[in-house]
C-alpha positions in Angstrom: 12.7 -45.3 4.6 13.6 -41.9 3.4 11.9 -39.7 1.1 13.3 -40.1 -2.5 12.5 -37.4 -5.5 10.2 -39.6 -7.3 7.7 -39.7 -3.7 7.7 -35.8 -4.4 6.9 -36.0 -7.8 4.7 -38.6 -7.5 2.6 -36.5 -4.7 2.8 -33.3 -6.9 2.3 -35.3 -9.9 5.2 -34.1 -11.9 8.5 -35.6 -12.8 11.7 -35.9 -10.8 12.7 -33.5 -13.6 10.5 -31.0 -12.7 10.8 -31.3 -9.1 14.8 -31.3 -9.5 14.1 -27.7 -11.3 12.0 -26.5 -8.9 14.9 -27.3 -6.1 18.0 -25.9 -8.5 15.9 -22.0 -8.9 14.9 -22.8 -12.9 13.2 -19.6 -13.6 10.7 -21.2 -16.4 8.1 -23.3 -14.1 4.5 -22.1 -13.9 3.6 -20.6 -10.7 1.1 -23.4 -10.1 3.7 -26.2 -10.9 6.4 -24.6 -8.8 3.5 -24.6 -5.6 2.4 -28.1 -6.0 6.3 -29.1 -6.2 6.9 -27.0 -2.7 4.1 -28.1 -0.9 4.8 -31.6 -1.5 8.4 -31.2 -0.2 6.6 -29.4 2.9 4.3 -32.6 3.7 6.9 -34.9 3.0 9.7 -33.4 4.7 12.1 -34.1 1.7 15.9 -32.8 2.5 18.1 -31.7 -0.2 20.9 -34.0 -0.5 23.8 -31.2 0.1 25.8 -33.3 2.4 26.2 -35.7 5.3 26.7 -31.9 7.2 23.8 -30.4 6.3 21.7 -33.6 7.0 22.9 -34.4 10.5 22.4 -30.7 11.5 19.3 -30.2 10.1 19.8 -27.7 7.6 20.0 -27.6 3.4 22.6 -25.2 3.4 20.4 -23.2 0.9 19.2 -19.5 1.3 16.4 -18.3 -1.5 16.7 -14.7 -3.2 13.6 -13.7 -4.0 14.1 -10.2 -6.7 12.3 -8.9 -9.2 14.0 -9.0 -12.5 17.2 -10.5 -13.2 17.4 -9.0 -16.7 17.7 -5.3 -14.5 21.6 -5.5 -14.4 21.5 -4.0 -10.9 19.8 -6.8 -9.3 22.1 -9.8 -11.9 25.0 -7.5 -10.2 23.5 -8.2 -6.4 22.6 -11.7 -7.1 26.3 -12.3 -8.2 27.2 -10.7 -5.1 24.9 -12.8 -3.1 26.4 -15.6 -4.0 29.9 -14.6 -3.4 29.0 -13.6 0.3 27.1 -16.8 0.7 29.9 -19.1 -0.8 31.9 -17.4 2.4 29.6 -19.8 4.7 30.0 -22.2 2.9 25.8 -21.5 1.4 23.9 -22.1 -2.0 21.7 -19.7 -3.3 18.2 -20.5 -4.9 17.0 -17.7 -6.9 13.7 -16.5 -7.7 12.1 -13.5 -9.9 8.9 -11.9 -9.1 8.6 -9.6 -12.1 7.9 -6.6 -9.3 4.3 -8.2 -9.3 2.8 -8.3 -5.6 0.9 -11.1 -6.1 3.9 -12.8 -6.6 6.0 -11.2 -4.2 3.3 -12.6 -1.9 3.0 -16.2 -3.5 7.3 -16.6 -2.8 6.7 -15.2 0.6 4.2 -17.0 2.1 5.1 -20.7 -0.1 5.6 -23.4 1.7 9.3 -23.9 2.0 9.6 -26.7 5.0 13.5 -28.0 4.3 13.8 -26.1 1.0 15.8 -22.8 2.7 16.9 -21.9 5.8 16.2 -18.7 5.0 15.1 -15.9 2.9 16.7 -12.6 1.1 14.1 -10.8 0.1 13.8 -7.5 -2.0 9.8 -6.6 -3.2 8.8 -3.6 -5.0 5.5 -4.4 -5.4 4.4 -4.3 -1.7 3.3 -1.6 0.2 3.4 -0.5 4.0 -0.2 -1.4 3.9 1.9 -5.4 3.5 3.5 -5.1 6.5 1.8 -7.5 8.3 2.7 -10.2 5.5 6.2 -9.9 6.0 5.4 -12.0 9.4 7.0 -15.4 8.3 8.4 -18.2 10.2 12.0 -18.6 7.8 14.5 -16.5 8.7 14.3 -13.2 6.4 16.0 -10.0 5.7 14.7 -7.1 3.5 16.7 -5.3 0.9 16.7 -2.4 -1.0 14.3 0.4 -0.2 13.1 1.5 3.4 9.6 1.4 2.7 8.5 -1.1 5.9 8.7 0.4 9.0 8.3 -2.6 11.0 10.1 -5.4 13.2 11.8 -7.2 10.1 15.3 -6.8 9.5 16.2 -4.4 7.0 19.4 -3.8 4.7 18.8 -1.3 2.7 19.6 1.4 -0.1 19.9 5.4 1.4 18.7 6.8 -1.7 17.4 10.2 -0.5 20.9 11.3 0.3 22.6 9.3 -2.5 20.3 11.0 -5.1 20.4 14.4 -3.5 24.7 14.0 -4.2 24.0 13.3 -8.1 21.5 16.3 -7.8 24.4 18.7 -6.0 26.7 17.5 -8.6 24.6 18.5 -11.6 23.6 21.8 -10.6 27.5 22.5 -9.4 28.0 22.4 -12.9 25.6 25.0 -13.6 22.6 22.8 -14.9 19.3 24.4 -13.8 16.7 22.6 -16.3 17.3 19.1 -14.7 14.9 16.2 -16.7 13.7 13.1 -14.6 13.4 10.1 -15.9 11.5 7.1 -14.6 8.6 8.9 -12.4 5.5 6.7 -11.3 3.1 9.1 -11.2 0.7 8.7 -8.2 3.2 6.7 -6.2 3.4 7.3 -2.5 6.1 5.0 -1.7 8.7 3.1 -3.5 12.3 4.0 -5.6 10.6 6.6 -8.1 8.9 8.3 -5.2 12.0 8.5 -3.1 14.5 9.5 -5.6 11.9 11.6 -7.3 10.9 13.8 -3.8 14.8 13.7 -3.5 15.5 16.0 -6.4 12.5 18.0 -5.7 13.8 19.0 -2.0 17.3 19.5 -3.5 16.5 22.4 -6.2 14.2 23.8 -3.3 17.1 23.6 -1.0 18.7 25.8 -3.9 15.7 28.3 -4.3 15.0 26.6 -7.9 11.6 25.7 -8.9 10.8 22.1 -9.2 10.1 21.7 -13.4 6.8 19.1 -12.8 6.7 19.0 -16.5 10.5 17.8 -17.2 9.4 14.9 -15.0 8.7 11.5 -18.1 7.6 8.5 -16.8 9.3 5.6 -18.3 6.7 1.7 -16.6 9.6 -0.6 -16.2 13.0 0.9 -15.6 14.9 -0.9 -19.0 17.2 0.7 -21.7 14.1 1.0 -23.9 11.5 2.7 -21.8 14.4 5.0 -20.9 14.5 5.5 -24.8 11.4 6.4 -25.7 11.0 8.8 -22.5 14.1 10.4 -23.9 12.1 10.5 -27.3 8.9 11.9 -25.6 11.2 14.9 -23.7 12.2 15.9 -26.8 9.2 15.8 -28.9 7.8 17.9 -26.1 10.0 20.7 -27.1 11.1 21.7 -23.2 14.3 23.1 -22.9 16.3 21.0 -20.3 20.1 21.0 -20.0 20.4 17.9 -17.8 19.1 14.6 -17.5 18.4 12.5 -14.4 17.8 8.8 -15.1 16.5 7.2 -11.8 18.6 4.2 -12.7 21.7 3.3 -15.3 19.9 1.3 -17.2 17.4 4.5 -18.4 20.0 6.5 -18.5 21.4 4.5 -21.0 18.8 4.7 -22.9 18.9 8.0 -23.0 22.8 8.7 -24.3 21.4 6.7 -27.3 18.7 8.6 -28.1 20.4 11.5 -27.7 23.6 10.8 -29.5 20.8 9.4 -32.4 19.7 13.5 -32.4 23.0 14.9 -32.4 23.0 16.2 -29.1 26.4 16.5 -27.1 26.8 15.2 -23.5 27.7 16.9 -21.7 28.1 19.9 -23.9 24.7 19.9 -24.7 23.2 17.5 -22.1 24.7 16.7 -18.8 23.5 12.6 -18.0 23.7 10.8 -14.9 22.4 8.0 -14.0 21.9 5.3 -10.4 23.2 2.0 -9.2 26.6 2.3 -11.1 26.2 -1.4 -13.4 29.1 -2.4 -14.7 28.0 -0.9 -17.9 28.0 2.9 -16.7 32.1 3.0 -16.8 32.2 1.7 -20.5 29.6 3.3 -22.1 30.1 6.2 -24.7 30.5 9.2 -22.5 30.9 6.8 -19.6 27.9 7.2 -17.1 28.1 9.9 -14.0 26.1 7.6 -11.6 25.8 6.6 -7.6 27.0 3.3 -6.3 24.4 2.5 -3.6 26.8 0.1 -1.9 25.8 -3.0 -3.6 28.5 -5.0 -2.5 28.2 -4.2 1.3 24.3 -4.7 1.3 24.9 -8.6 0.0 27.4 -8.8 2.8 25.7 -7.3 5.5 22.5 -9.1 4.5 24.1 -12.4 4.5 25.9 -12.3 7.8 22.5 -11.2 9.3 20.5 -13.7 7.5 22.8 -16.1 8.7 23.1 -14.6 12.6 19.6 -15.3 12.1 19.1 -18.4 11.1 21.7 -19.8 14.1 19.2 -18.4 16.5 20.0 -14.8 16.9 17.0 -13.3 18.3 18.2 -9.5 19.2 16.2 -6.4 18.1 15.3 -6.0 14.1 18.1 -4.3 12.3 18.1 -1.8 9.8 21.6 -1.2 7.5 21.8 1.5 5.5 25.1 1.1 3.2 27.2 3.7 2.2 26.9 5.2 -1.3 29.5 6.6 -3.4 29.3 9.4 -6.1 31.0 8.6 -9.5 31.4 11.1 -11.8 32.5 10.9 -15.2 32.0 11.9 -18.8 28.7 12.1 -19.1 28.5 15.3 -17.1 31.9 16.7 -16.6 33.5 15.3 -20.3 36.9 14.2 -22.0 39.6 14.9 -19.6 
C-alpha cells in the first residue's frame, strides 16, 4: 500500500497540515518540527504527488533553494528568477531561509531529504572554508554567490572583486577622493564585506590614494535601516567624505534617506552608489548608480547545471562566474 500524508504525520506526530507545509516551503515551522517532518518522509519513502511522470521516473520534480533572507530584495529577485529558469524544465521550487546563521545553513544541508528534492541550490554566508568538508552531500548541489569554497562542488558565482573595483573606477573618475564604505564586518577573512571591502582598498592603491580605514561604518545585517543609521554614525563622526559606497542597494538606500533628511545633495554634495541593482535602484530619488552582478544568468546557469547534474552528469566541478554590468545614474553623475 502506498504511503499516504497522514503515515507521515502520524510518524512525525504532527498533522497532515503541517506535513503539507513542510513539503510546499512554508517559511513559519520550527526548525525541530520541520526535521521530524523530513526525516519521516526519509524512512518512509513518501513521494510528492507531482504526477504520473515524476512517479514512474523516480523523481519529485522539485529542486530546494536554500538562501538567507528573502526580505533582502536581491535574493526575492534571484528566487523569482529561480523559478522562472526552473519552470523552463518543467521544475518546482521549494524555498528555504537560513537567516545567514551557520547552524542553519548546516541543519538545511545535511537534513534528510530522501524523495523531497532532486536537488539543491544552495547560497550560505554563514560558512566558512574551514566548512568545506560539509558541503560533501549525496543530492545534487550547486553553490551560489560568493567564491569563498575552493573545493570540488559546483560553483556559480558572483565576480565581485572586479564588479566592485568598476563602481570604485567610476566614482573617483568623477573626482571623488574621500570614498565612505558602508557595510564592513570588521574582522572578517572571507565573505561579501571582505571581498568588496579589500576591492576598494586595492583600487585607490592602484590610484596612489590612501585607503580612509576610518570612512569604513559597519552596518550587522545589510537592510535599509542599518544602512541608515551607519549613514547617521558617518556624519555624527564629523569626517569629511565626498562619496558613499554602499556594499549593497539596499544600504545604500538607506543612505539617500538619511542624507536627503540632512540636506545634503547627491551627487552635488554626495556621490552614492550602491550593488546588486534591485529593482528599486532605478526608481529611487536620485535613482541608484549600482552593479548588476548578473543575477539573471547565475539562476540560469545554476539551473541547467543543477539539472545536468541530477540526470547523471558526473564531469569535473564547475565554477561560473557571470558577467556584471555597471549602471550609472543619478546618484553620482545627476539630472541629465
Amino acid at each position: 500500500m502506498a504511503v499516504t500524508m497522514r503515515d507521515v504525520a502520524r510518524k512525525a506526530g504532527v498533522s497532515p497540515k503541517t506535513v503539507s507545509n513542510v513539503m510546499n516551503g512554508y517559511p513559519y515551522i520550527r526548525e525541530e518540527t520541520r526535521t521530524k517532518v523530513l526525516a519521516a518522509i526519509d524512512a518512509l519513502g513518501y513521494r510528492m504527488n507531482l504526477s504520473a511522470r515524476h512517479l514512474k521516473s523516480g523523481r519529485t520534480g522539485v529542486i530546494g533553494l536554500a538562501v538567507p533572507e528573502l526580505s533582502l530584495p536581491y535574493f526575492g529577485e534571484l528566487a523569482d528568477q529561480v523559478i522562472e529558469a526552473a519552470d523552463e524544465h518543467g521544475l518546482t521550487v521549494m524555498i528555504e531561509q537560513t537567516g545567514a546563521d551557520r547552524d542553519r545553513e548546516l541543519t538545511v544541508l545535511h537534513r534528510p531529504r530522501g524523495h523531497l528534492v532532486d536537488g539543491l541550490l544552495y547560497s550560505p554566508l554563514g560558512l566558512g572554508q574551514d566548512d568545506i568538508d560539509q558541503l560533501k552531500v549525496n543530492t545534487p548541489m550547486v553553490l551560489l554567490g560568493e567564491r569563498i569554497f575552493h573545493s570540488p562542488v559546483d560553483h556559480v558565482m558572483i565576480d565581485n572583486f572586479p564588479a566592485t573595483k568598476a563602481v570604485v573606477e567610476h566614482l573617483l573618475t568623477l573626482g571623488r577622493r574621500r570614498i565612505a564604505v558602508l557595510g564592513v564586518h570588521p574582522g572578517e577573512k572571507v565573505g561579501t564585506a571582505a571581498i568588496r571591502y579589500g576591492a576598494y582598498a586595492e583600487t585607490l592603491s592602484a590610484h596612489g590614494l590612501p585607503v580612509p580605514e576610518e570612512l569604513a561604518f559597519p552596518a550587522g545585517r545589510w537592510h535599509r535601516s542599518t544602512g541608515a543609521e551607519a549613514t547617521e554614525r558617518l556624519l555624527a563622526s564629523g569626517l569629511e567624505f565626498d562619496a558613499l559606497l554602499g556594499l549593497n542597494d539596499t544600504l545604500a538606500l538607506g543612505a539617500l534617506r538619511v542624507l536627503a533628511q540632512h540636506g545634503i545633495r547627491v551627487p552635488d554634495d554626495v556621490a552614492v552608489a550602491g550593488f546588486d541593482n534591485i529593482d528599486e535602484a532605478s526608481y529611487s530619488t536620485p535613482s541608484l548608480t549600482t552593479v548588476d552582478p548578473g543575477r539573471t544568468e547565475i539562476a540560469k546557469k545554476a539551473v541547467d547545471l543543477l539539472v545536468r547534474r541530477m540526470a547523471g552528469d558526473d564531469s569535473d566541478h564547475e565554477e561560473i562566474a557571470a558577467r556584471y554590468e555597471l549602471h550609472t545614474r543619478e546618484s553620482t553623475l545627476g539630472l541629465h
